[in-house]
VMD Tcl script that draws the C-alpha trace (Angstrom):
set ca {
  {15.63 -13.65 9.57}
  {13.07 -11.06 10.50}
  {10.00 -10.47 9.22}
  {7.72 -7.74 8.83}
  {4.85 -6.74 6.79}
  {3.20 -3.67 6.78}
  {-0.09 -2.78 4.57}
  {-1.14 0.87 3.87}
  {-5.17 1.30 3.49}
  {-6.72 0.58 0.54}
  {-5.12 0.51 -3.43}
  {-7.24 -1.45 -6.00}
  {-10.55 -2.89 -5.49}
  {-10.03 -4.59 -1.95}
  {-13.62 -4.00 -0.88}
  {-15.34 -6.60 -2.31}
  {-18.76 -6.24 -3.64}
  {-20.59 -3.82 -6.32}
  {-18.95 -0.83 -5.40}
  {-15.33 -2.60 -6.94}
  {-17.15 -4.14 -9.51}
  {-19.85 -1.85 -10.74}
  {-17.99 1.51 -10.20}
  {-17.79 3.33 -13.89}
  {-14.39 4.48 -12.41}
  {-13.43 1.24 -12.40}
  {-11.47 1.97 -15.49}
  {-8.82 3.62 -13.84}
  {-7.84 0.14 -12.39}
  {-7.89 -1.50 -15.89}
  {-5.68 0.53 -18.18}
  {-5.10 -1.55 -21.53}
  {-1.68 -1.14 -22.10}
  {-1.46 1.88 -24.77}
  {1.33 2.20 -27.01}
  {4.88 2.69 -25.94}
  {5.35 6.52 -26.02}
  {8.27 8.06 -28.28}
  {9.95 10.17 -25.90}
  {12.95 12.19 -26.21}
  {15.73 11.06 -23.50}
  {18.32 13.23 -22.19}
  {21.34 14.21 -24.08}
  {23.77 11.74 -24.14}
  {23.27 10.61 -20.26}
  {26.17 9.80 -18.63}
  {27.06 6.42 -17.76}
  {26.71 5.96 -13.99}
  {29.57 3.27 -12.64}
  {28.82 1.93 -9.56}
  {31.59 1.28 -6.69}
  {33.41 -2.51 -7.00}
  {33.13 -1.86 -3.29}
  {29.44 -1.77 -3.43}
  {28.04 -4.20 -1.20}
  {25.48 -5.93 -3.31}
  {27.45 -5.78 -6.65}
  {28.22 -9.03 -7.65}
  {28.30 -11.63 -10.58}
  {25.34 -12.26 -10.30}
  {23.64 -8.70 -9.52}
  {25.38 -7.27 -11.97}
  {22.80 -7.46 -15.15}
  {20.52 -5.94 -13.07}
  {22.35 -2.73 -12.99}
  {20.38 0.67 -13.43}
  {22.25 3.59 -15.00}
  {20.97 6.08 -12.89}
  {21.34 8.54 -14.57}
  {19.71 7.01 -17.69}
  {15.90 6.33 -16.54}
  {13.94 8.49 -18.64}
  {12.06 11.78 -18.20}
  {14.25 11.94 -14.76}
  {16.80 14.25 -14.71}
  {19.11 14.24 -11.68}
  {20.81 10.65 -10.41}
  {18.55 8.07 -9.28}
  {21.93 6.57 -7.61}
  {22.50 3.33 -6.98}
  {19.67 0.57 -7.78}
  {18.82 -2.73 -9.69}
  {15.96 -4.08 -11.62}
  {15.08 -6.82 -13.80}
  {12.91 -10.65 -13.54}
  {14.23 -13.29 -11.63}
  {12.29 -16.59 -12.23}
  {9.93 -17.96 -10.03}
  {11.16 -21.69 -8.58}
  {7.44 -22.85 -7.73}
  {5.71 -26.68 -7.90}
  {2.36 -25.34 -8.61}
  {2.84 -24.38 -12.29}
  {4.18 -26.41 -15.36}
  {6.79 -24.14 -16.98}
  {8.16 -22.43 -14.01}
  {11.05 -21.11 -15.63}
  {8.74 -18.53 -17.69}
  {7.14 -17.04 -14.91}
  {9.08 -14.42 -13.56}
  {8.62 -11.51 -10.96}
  {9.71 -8.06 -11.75}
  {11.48 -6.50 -9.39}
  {13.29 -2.70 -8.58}
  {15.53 -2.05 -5.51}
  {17.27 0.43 -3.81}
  {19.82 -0.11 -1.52}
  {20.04 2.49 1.64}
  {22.82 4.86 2.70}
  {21.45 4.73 6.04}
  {24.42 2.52 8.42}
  {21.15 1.70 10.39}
  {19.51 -0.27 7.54}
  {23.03 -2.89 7.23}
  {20.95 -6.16 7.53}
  {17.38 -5.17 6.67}
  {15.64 -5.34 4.18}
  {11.73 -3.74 3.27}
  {9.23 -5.29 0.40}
  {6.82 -3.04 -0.83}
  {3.63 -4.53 -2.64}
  {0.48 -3.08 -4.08}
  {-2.81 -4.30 -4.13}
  {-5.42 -5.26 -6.54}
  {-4.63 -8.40 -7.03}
  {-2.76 -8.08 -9.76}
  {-1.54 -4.05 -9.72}
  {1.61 -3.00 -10.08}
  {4.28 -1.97 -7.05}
  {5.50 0.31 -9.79}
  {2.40 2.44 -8.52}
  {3.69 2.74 -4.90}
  {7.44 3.49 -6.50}
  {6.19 5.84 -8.52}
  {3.86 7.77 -6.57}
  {3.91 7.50 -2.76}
  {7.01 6.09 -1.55}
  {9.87 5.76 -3.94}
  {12.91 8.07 -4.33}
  {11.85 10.26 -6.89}
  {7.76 10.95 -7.68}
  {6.08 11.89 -10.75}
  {2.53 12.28 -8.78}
  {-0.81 13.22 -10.48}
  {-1.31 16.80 -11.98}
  {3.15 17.38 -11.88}
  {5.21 18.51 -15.08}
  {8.18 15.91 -14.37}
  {9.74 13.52 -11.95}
  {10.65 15.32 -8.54}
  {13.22 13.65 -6.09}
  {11.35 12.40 -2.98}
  {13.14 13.74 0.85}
  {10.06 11.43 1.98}
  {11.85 8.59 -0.10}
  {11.60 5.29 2.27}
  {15.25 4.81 0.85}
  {16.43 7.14 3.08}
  {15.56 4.88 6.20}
  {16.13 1.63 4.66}
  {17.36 -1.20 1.93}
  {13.53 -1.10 -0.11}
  {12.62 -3.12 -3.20}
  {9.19 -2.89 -5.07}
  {7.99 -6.32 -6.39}
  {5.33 -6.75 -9.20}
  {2.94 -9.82 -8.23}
  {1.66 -12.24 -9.07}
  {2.66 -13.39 -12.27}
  {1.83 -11.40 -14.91}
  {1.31 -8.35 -12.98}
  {2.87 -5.41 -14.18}
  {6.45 -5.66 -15.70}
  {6.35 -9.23 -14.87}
  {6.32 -12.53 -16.81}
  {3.58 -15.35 -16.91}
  {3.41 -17.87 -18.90}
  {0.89 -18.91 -21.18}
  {-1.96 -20.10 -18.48}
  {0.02 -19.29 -15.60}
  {-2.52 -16.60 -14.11}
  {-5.13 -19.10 -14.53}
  {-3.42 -21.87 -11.85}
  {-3.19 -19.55 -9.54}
  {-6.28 -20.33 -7.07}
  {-5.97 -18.73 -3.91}
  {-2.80 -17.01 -1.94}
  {-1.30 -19.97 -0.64}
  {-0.35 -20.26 -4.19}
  {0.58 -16.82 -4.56}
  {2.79 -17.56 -1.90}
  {4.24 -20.14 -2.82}
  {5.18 -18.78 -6.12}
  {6.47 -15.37 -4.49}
  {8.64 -18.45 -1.92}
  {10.21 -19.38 -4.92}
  {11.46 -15.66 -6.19}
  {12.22 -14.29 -2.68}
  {14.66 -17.34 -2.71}
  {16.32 -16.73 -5.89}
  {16.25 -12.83 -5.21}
  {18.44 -12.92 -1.46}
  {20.70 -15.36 -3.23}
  {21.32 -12.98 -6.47}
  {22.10 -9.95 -3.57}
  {23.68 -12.32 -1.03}
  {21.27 -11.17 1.36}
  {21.29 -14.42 3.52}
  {20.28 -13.45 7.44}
  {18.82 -9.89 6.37}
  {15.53 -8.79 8.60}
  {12.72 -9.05 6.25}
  {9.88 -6.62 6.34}
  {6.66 -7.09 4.30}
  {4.67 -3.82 3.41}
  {2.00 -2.80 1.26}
  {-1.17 -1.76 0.60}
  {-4.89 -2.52 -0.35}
  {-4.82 -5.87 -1.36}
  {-1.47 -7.03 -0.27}
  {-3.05 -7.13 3.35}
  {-4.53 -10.40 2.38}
  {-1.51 -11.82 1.14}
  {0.06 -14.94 3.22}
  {3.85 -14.78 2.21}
  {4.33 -14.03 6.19}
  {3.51 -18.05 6.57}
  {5.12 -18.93 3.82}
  {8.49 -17.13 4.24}
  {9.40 -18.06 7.56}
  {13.03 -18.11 9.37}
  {13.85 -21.78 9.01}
  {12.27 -21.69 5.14}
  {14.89 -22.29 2.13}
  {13.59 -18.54 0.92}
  {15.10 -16.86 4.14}
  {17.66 -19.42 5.28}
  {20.14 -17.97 7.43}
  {23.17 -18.11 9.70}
  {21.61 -16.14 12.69}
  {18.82 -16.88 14.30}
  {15.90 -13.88 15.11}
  {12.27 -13.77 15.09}
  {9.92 -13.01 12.66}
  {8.05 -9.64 12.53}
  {5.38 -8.03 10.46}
  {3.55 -4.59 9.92}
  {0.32 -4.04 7.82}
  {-1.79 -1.44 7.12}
  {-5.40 -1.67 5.56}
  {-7.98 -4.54 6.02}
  {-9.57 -6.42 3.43}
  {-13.23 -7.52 5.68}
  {-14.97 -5.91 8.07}
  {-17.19 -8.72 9.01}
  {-17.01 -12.05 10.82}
  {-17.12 -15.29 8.24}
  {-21.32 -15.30 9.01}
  {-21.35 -12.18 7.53}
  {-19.42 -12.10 4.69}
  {-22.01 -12.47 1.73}
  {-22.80 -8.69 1.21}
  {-19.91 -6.33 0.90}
  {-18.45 -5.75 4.05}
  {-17.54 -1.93 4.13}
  {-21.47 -1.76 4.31}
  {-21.56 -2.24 7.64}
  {-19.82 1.28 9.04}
  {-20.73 3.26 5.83}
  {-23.67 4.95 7.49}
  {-21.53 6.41 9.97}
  {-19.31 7.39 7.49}
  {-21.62 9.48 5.64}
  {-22.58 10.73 8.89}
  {-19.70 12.03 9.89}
  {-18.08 13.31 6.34}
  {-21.12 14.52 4.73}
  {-20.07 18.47 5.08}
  {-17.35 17.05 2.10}
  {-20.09 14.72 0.22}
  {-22.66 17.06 0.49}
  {-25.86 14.87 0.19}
  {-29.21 15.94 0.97}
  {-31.30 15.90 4.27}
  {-33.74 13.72 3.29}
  {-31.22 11.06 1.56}
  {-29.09 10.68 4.56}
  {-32.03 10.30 6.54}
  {-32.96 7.71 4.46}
  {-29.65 5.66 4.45}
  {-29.93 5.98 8.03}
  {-32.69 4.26 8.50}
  {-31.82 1.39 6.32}
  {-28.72 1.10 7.99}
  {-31.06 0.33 11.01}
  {-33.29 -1.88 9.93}
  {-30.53 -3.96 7.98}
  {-28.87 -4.10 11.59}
  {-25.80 -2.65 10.92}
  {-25.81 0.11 13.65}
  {-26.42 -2.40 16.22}
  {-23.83 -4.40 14.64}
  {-21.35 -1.77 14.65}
  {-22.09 -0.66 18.53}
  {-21.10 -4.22 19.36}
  {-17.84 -3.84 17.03}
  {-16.82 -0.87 18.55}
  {-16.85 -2.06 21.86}
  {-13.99 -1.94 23.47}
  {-13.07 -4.65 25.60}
  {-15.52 -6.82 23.35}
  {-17.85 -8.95 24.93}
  {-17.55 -11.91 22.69}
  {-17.52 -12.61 19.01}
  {-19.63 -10.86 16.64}
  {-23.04 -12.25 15.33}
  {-23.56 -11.68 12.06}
  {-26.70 -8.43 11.33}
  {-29.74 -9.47 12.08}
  {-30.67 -8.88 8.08}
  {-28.31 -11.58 7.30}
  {-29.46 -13.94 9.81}
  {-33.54 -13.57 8.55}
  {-33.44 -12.41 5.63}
  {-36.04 -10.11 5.55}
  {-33.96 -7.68 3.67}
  {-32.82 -7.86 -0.07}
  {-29.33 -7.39 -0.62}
  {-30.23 -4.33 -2.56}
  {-32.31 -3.02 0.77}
  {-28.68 -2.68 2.71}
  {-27.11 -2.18 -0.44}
  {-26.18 1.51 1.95}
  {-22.53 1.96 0.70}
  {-22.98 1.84 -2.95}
  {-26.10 4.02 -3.28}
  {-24.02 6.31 -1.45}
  {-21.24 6.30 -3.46}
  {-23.23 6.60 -6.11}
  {-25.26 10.06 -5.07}
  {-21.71 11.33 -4.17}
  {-20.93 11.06 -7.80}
  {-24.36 12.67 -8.77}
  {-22.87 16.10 -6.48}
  {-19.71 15.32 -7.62}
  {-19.17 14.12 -11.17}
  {-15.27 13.57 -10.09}
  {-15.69 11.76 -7.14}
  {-12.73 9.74 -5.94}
  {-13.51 6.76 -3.68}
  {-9.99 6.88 -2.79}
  {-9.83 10.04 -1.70}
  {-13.25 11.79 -0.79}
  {-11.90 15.32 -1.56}
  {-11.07 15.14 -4.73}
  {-13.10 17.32 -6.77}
  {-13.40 17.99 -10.78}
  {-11.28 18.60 -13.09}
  {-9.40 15.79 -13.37}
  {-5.54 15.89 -12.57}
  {-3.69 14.25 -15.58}
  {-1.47 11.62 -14.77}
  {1.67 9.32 -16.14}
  {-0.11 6.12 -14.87}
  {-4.02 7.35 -15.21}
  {-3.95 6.29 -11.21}
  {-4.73 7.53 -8.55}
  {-6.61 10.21 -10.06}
  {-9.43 9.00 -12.37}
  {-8.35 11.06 -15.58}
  {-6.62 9.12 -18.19}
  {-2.57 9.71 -18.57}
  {-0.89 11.33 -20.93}
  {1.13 8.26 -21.42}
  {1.69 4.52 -19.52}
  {5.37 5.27 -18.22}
  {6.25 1.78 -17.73}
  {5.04 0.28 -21.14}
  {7.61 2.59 -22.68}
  {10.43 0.43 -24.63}
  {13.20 3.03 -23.45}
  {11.61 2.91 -20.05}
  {11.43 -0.93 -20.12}
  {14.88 -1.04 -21.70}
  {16.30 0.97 -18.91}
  {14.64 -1.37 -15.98}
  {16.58 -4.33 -17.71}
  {13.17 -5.71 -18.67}
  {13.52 -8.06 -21.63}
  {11.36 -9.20 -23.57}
  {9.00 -6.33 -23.44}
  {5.84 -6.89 -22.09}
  {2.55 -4.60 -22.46}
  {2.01 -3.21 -19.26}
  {-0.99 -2.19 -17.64}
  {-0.61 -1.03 -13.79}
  {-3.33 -3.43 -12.66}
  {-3.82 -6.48 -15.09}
  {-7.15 -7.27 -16.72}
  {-6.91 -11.24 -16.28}
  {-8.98 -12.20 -13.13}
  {-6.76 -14.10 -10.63}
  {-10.10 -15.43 -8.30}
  {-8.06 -14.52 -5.23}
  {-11.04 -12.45 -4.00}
  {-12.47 -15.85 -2.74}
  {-9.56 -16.85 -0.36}
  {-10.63 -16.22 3.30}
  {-9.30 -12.64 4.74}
  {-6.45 -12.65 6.03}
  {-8.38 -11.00 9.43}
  {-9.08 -14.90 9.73}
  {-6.18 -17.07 8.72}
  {-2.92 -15.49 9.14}
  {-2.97 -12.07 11.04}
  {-3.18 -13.61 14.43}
  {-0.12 -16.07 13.94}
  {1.44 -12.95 12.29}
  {0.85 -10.92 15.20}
  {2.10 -14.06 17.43}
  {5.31 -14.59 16.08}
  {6.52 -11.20 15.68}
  {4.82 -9.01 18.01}
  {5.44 -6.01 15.41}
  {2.35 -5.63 13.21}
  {0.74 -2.11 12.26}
  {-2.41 -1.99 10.67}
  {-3.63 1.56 9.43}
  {-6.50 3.61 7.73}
  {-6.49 6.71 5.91}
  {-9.82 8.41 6.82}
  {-10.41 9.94 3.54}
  {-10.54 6.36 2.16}
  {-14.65 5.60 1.09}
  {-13.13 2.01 0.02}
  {-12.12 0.29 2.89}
  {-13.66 2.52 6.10}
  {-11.22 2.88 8.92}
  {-13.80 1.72 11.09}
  {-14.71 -1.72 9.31}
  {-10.66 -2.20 9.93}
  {-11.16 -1.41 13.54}
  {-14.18 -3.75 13.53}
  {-12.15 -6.53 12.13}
  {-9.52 -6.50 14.45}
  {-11.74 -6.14 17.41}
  {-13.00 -9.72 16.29}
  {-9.77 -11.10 16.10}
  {-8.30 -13.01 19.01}
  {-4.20 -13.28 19.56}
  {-1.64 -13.07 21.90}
  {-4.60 -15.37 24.08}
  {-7.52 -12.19 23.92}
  {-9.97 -11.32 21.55}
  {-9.82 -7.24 20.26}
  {-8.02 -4.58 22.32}
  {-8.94 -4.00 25.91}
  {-9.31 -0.15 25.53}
  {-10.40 2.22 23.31}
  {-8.10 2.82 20.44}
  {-9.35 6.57 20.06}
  {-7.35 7.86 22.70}
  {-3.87 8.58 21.55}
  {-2.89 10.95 19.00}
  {-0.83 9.85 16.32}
  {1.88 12.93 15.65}
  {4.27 13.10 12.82}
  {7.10 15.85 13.01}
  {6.74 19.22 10.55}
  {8.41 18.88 7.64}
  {12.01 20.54 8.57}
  {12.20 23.36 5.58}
  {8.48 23.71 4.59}
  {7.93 26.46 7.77}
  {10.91 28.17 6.59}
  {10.15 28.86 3.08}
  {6.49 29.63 4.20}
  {7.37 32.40 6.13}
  {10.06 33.70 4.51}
  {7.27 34.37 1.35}
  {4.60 35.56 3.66}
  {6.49 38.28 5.06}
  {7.21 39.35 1.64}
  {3.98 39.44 0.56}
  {4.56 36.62 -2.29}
  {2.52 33.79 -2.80}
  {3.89 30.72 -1.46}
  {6.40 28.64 -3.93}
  {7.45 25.37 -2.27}
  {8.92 22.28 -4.66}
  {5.97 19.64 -4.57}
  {8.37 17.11 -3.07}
  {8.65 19.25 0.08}
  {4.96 19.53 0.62}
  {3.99 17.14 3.57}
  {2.31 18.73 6.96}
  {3.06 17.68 10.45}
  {1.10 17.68 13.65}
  {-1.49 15.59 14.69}
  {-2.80 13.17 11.93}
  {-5.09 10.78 13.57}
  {-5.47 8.22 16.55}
  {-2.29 5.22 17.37}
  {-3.28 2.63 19.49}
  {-0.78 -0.78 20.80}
  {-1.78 -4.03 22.12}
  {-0.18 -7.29 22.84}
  {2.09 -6.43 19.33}
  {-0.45 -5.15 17.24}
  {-1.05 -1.42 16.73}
  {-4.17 0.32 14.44}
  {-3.25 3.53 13.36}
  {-5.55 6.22 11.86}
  {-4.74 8.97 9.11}
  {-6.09 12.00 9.09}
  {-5.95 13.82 5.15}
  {-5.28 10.33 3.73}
  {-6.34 8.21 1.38}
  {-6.38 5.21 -0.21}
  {-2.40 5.54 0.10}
  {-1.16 6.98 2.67}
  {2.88 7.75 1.49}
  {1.18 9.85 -1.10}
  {-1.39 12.13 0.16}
  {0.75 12.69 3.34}
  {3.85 11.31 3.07}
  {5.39 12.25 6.50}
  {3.16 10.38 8.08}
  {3.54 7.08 5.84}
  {7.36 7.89 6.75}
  {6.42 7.75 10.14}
  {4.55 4.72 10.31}
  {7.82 2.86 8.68}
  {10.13 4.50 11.15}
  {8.09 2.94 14.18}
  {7.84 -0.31 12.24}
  {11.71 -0.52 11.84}
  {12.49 0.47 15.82}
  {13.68 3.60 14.91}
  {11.19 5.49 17.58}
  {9.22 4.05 20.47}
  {5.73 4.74 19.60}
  {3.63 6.62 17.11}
  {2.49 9.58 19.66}
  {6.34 10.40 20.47}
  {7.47 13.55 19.61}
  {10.34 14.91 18.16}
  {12.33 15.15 14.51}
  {12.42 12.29 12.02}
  {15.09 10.09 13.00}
  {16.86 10.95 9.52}
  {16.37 14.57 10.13}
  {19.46 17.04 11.21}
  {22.37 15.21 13.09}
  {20.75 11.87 13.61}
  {20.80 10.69 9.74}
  {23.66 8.18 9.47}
  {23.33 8.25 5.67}
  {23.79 11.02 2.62}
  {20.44 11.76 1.91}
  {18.88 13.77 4.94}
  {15.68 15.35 4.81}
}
mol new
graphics top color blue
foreach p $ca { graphics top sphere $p radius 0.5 }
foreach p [lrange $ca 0 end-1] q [lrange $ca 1 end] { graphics top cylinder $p $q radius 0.2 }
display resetview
């Protein structure tokens, strides 16, 4: 089995400290479930019959069936997929058989994707997947400010087998039972309990010996089911032998364990401001200010050190946090910004930094800060149609506290062995992200040591990270603009190409930055998310090649080109 993670930047509160917790936003991650939505479904939907030659169509798949046709508000075939709970075979809870994960996959049409297979998880803890489905990555969108569901030519579907999972228990669609969130005390037992569904889930599809690829975002860069899941494990038990693998994107601390009281995206957030302020728009005389509490609270000379690359060594912790002589509020520098930013700009998104007022409206109330017209997936006909039964109220991130946020980052417990076995991790920032700052990432992996060296040797800013034009936006473009209309392109073709940031490899592990991303990356600019994946799954060399997407033209294998 091979394994793979891969963590875009920044979903659901993975900065720890005040900014997470104090932010009035905050709301946005903490829907209460509202009530299930009487919608109108399509006239009489036909019944969509799936293939007895379908490969993963079996006895036992076969209640998890999804009409595709029949998922509501969507109205063209979602083709072949399969949802439902599988139950959760764990030692660490007392009625395992009511704790089950919800899960939704897709098989591929692409011949390259045979014996693969890619998990998708969102962050939090405790938010949904059905978020990355939904809105970034999935194979149809229904994305903030849209009238209805639009199929998605950036669909990871089209590259390879993909299936969203809702954890831990009781996140999302899934099922806890009573207490079960509550025994849950740090992600060794998250991964234990996610051991016991990825088990039950390859035997349900008869996916025995399929590559395994973990991605994500936000949160889910913290999570250790890369240690828990390994080849010789009962969960991924297999009849060939190959090596483990992993991608991720997005990391959770920026600072060495000495350093970890205050919240760690402190550290670069000076810079930050520095360097995006012609977007925030702060005054002269309150940036000068932050500036010079960024200095005396040490974090510029901490950062200089962090940023050097080779390093010299691991990092002290700021001098602040070594005397003292500060209060926490003193270098309290990332939150007071956020919070002037807010003062400029009532709508500000710490997600994404250009966001401005009003409000898009939105199925989930997520990513953009306005409250939905609806909660999609706490509709019973929605619900219904994911074979999710009984109903639960859903929320996309849960309101119960899981206490995960004081397990040690994964920066220093797994990521090096990750990195070790597999040789295939990527580990990326969108720079419009004010939540986790691409260069407290870069600082954390620069204090990491593996494959027998601490940090990367050179500087990672050198490269350019490219991702090929979309292949029928320029078209349609022109074709208006010579005919003096305005522009009309469907919002699921809208993704630019070029130059979107910085790539840099070493010893296995590549850091990738994002330009004109956010907190997710598949959504704001979902080429290059699509990118990212393609590199992670050997489909091109490296991030700076040029050239089409590999499903683009003649070189898609499948039926659902770009």
């Amino acid at each position: 089995m091979h394994l793979t993670a891969f963590l875009l930047p920044a979903l659901l509160g993975a900065s720890s400290g005040a900014l997470a917790a104090e932010n009035p936003h905050r709301r946005a991650a903490t829907l209460k479930s509202r009530a299930p939505k009487s919608a109108s479904k399509p006239a009489a939907p036909v019944k969509r019959v799936l293939s007895e030659d379908s490969r993963f169509l079996n006895s036992n798949s076969e209640k998890f069936v999804v009409n595709g046709t029949g998922v509501p508000e969507v109205n063209f075939d979602l083709g072949e997929s399969y949802a439902g709970r599988l139950p959760i075979t764990s030692p660490n809870v007392t009625n395992a058989t009511a704790n089950e994960l919800f899960f939704w996959f897709f098989p591929s049409a692409n011949e390259l994707a045979s014996n693969e297979i890619v998990i998708w998880l969102n962050g939090g803890p405790g938010c949904s997947s059905m978020d990355g489905l939904f809105q970034e990555n999935g194979p149809f969108q229904w994305q903030s400010g849209t009238f209805e569901p639009q199929p998605n030519p950036f669909s990871w579907t089209n590259l390879t087998n993909m299936v969203w999972i809702d954890q831990p228990v009781g996140t999302g669609l899934s099922l806890a039972a009573p207490g079960a969130p509550a025994q849950i005390k740090d992600e060794t037992d998250v991964a234990r309990d996610f051991t016991g569904f990825w088990k039950n889930f390859i035997e349900t599809f008869e996916m025995q010996g399929f590559d395994v690829y973990f991605t994500g975002e936000s949160y889910a860069g913290q999570s250790n089911f890369t240690r828990q899941i390994s080849p010789t494990s009962p969960a991924t038990s297999s009849t060939r032998t190959t090596r483990p693998t992993t991608m991720s994107r997005g990391s959770r601390s920026t600072t060495p364990p000495s350093a970890r009281a205050p919240s760690s995206g402190r550290l670069p957030a000076a810079a930050y401001l520095n360097h995006y302020n012609n977007v925030l728009n702060l005054n002269d005389s309150f940036v000068t200010a932050i500036n010079e509490r960024a200095e005396a609270c040490g974090y510029n000379t901490f950062m200089d050190l962090a940023l050097t690359f080779p390093p010299t060594g691991k990092f002290p912790a700021p001098t602040s946090f070594a005397t003292g002589n500060l209060t926490r509020d003193d270098c309290d520098v990332l939150d007071d910004i956020y919070l002037a930013a807010l003062y400029v700009n009532p709508c500000f998104n710490f997600y994404h930094i250009t966001d401005y007022c009003p409000f898009l409206w939105d199925e989930l109330g997520f990513p953009s800060l306005g409250d939905g017209p609806n909660n999609y997936f706490n509709r019973t006909d929605v619900q219904k149609a994911l074979n999710v039964n009984p109903h639960v109220d859903y929320a996309i991130c849960g309101d119960h506290s899981l206490g995960l946020e004081h397990s040690l980052p994964s920066s220093f417990t797994v990521l090096a062995g990750v990195v070790e076995r597999t040789n295939n991790v990527l580990v990326g920032n969108g720079n419009l992200d004010y939540l986790i700052l691409s260069n407290g990432t870069l600082a954390t992996l620069n204090n990491m040591t593996w494959n027998g060296a601490q940090g990367f040797s050179s500087s990672p800013f050198t490269d350019k990270f490219f991702v090929p034009y979309n292949p029928t936006i320029g078209d349609a473009l022109t074709e208006t603009f010579f005919q003096s209309e305005i522009p009309t392109v469907s919002v699921g073709l809208v993704a630019g190409g070029g130059y979107f940031g910085t790539t840099h490899t070493e010893r296995g592990l590549t850091f990738v930055t994002v330009d004109h991303a956010g907190h997710e990356i598949p959504q704001y600019v979902p080429g290059a998310g699509y990118r990212q994946l393609e590199f992670l799954l050997g489909r091109i060399d490296s991030l700076t090649e040029q050239g089409d997407f590999t499903t683009q033209s003649g070189n898609f294998t499948g039926t659902t080109p770009l």
